[in-house]
C-alpha positions as CSV (number, residue, x, y, z in Angstrom):
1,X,-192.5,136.7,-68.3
2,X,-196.1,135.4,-68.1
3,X,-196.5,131.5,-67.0
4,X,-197.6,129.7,-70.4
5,X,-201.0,128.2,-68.3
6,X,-202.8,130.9,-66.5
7,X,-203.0,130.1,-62.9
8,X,-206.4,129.7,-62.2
9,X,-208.4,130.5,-58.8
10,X,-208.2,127.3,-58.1
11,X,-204.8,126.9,-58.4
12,X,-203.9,129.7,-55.8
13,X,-206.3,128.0,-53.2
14,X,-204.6,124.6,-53.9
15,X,-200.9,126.3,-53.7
16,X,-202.4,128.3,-50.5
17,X,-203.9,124.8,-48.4
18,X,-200.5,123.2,-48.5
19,X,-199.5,120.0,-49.7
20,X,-201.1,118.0,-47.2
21,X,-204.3,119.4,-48.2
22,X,-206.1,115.9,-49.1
23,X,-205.2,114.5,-45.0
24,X,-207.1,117.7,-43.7
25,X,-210.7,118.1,-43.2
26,X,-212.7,120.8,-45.9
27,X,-214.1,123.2,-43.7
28,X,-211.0,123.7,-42.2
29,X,-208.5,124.0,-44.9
30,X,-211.2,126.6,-46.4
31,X,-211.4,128.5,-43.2
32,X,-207.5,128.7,-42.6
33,X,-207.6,130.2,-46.6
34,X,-210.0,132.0,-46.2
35,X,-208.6,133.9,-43.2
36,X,-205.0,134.1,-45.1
37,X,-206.5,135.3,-47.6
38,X,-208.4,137.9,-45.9
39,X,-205.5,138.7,-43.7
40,X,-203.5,139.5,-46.9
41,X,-206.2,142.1,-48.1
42,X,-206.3,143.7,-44.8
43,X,-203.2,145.2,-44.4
44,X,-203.6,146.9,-47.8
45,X,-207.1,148.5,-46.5
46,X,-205.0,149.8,-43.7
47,X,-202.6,151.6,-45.6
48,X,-205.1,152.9,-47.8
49,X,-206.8,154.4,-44.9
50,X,-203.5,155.9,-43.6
51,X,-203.0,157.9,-47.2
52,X,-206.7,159.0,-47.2
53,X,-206.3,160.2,-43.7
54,X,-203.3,162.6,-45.2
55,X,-205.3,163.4,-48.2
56,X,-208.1,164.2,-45.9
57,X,-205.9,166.5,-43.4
58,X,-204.5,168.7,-46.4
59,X,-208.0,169.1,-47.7
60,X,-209.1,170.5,-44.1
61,X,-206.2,172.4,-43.6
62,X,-206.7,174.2,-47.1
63,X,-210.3,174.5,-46.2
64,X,-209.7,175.8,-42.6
65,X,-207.0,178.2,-44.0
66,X,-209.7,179.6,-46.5
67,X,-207.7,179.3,-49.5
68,X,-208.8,176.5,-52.1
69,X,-206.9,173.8,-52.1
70,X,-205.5,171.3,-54.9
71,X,-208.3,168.6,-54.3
72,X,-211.4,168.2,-56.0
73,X,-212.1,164.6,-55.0
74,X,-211.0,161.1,-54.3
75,X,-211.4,158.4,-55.1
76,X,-209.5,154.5,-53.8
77,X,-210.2,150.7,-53.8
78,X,-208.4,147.4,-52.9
79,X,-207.9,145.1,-56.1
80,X,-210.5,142.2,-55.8
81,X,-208.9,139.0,-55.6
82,X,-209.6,138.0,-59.4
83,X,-207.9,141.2,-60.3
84,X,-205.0,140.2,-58.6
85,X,-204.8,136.6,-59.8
86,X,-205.1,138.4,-63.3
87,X,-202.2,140.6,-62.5
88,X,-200.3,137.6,-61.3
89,X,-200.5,135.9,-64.1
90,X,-199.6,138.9,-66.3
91,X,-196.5,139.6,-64.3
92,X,-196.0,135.4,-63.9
93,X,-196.0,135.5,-60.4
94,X,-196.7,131.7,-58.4
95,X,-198.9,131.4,-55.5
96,X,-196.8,133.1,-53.0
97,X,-197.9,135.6,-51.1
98,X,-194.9,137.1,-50.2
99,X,-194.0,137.3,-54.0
100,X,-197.2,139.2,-55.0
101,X,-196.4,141.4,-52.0
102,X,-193.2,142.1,-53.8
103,X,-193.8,142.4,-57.2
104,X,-197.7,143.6,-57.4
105,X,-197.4,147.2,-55.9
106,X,-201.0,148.7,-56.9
107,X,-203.5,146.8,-54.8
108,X,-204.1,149.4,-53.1
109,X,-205.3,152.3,-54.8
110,X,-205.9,155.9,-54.5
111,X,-206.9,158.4,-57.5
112,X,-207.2,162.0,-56.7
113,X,-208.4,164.7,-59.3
114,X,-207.4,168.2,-58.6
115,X,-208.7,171.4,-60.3
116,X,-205.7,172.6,-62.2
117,X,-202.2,171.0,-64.0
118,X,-200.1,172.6,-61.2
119,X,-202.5,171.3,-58.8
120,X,-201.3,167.9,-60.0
121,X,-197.9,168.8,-58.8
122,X,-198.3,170.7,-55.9
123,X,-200.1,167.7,-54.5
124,X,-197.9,165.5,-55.1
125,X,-194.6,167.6,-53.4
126,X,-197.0,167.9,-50.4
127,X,-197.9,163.8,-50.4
128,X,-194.0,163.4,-50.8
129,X,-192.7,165.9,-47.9
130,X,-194.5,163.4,-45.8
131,X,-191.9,162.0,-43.2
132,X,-193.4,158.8,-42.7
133,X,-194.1,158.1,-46.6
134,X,-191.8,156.8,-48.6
135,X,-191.3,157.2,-52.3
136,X,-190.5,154.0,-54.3
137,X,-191.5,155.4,-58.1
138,X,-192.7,158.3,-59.6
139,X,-193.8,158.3,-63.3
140,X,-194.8,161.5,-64.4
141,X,-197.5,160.8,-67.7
142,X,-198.5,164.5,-67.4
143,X,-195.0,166.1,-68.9
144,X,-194.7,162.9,-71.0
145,X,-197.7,161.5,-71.9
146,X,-198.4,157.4,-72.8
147,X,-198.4,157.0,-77.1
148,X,-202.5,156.7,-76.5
149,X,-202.6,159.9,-75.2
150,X,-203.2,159.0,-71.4
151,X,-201.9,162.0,-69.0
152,X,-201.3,161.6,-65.3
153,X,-198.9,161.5,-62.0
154,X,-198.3,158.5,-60.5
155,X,-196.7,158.0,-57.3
156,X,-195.9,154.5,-55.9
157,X,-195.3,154.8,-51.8
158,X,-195.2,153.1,-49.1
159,X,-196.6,153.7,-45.5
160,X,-196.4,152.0,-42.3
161,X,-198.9,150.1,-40.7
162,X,-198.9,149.0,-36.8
163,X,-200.5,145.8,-36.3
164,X,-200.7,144.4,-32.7
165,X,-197.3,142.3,-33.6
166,X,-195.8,144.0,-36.5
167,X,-195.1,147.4,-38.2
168,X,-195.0,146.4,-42.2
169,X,-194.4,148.6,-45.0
170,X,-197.2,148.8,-47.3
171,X,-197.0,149.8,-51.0
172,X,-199.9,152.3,-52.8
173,X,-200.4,153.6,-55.3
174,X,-201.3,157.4,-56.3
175,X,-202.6,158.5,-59.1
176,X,-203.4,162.6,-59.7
177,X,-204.8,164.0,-63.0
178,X,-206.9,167.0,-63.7
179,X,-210.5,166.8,-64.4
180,X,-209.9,166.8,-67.6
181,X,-207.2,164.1,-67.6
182,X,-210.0,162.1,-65.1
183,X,-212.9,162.2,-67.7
184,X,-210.6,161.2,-70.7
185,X,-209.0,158.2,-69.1
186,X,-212.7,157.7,-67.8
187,X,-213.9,157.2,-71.1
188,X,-210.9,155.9,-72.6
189,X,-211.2,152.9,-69.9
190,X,-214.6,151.9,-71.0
191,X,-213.9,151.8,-74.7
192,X,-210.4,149.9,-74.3
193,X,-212.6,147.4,-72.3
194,X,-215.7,147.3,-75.1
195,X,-213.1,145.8,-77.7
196,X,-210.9,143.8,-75.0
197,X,-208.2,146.3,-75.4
198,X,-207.8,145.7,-79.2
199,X,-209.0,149.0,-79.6
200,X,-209.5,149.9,-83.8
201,X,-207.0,152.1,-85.0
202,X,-209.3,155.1,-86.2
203,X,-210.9,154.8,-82.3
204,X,-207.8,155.0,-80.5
205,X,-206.3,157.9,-83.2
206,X,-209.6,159.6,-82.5
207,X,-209.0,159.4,-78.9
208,X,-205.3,160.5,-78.8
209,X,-206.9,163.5,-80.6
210,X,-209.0,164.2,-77.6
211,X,-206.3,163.6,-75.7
212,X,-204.8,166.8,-76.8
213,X,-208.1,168.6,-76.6
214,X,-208.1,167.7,-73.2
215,X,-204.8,169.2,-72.6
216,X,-205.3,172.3,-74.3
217,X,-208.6,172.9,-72.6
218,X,-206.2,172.2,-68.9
219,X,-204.0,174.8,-70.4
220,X,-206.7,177.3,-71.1
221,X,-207.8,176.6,-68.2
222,X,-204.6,177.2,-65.9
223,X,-204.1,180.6,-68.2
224,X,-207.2,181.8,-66.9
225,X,-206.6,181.2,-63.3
226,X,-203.1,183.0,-63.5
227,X,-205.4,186.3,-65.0
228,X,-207.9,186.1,-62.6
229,X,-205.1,185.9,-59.5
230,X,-203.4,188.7,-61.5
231,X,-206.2,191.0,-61.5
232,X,-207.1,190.2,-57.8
233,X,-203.8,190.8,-57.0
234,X,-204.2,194.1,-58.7
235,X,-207.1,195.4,-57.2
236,X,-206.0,195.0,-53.9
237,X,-202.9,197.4,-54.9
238,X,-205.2,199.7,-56.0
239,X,-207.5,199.3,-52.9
240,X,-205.2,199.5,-50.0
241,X,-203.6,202.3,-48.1
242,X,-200.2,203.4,-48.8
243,X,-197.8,200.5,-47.2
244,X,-200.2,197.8,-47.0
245,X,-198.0,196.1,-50.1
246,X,-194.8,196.3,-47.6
247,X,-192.8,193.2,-48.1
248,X,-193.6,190.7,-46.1
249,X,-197.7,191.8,-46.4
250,X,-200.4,188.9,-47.0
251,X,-201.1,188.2,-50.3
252,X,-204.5,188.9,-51.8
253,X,-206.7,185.6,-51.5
254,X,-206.9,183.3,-53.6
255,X,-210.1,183.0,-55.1
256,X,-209.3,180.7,-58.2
């Protein structure tokens, strides 16, 4: 439940200086925040870095193989500070560190847009077979879509990161939609925030009705990548000498 007096900015530095903040001199209580502060961030640029570099090796591995692979870009960020004092207070968190460690499990953030809905997936099983990632939630808003019509995976993980002292676990978050699903929520995002997410009721009907477009046109879409692979696939029957299409024979490329 959310504290009845938002915590303000202030508030967090005060809680952060200590209570023998008044005895100590300015520059240095503001320093020693500032470096906790900055400290705190770190480690969630760290583990960001260490999912991108995985993103990153699957897209050169598909790319290397010659095949297409389920990435069509990236895109990550570490919450500002005011966004995470806004999410503290939302979740009623107090000024501890170690708390919004805990409970705040999105500050660092990675969204990836893929092509294709099974794209979506197959992403996702690859992210998870990783050995040194660790799944703490999956909410899957593609098969069951949020009342406004948003559609997407999410994946909250954790990875480790060596500091000079210390290995910790670091929470991210994933997040992989289509194109379609990208330019929705894109748009979507920017008219929830133009009526401070008191969104009018014909709007947000109006945009659960593109919602569906939006799925329809991923379904079209998907339909026409299985005909295309089909007729590939059948062409190179017709093509090849007798035997080539033993068992065990490479599949025709993909070219979807």
């Amino acid at each position: 439940m959310a504290n009845d007096v938002p915590m303000t900015s202030i508030d967090l530095v005060m809680a952060l200086a200590g209570d023998d903040v008044e005895e100590r001199d300015p520059d240095e209580v503001a320093r020693a925040i500032g470096a906790r502060l900055s400290e705190f961030r770190l480690r969630y640029k760290f583990a960001l870095d260490e999912v991108l570099t995985k993103i990153d090796i699957l897209a050169e591995e598909a790319e290397a193989r010659g095949t297409r692979g389920p990435i069509e870009h990236v895109k990550h960020r570490v919450k500002s500070f005011d966004s995470i004092l806004h999410k503290m207070n939302r979740l009623g968190c107090g000024p501890d560190l170690d708390v919004v460690a805990t409970e705040i499990r999105d500050i660092a953030g990675v969204r990836v847009t893929c092509p294709y809905i099974e794209d979506t997936f197959r992403l996702a099983e690859m992210l998870m077979g990783q050995p040194d990632l660790t799944v703490l939630e999956t909410k899957d808003y593609i098969s069951h879509p949020k009342p406004n019509g948003y559609r997407s995976l999410h994946l909250i993980v954790t990875v480790p990161v060596f500091l000079a002292e210390e290995t910790l676990e670091v929470p991210v978050e994933i997040q992989i939609r289509t194109i379609a699903m990208d330019f929705w929520a894109s748009v979507e995002h920017q008219i929830r925030y133009k009526y401070h997410d008191e969104v009018p009721d014909d709007v947000g009907e109006t945009l659960r009705e593109s919602a569906v477009t939006a799925w329809e046109l991923d379904r079209q879409m998907s339909g026409l990548r299985q005909t295309v692979r089909a007729r590939e696939s059948g062409a190179a029957v017709a093509v090849s000498p007798p035997g080539a299409q033993r068992a065990g024979a490479d599949p025709a490329p993909d070219v979807a």
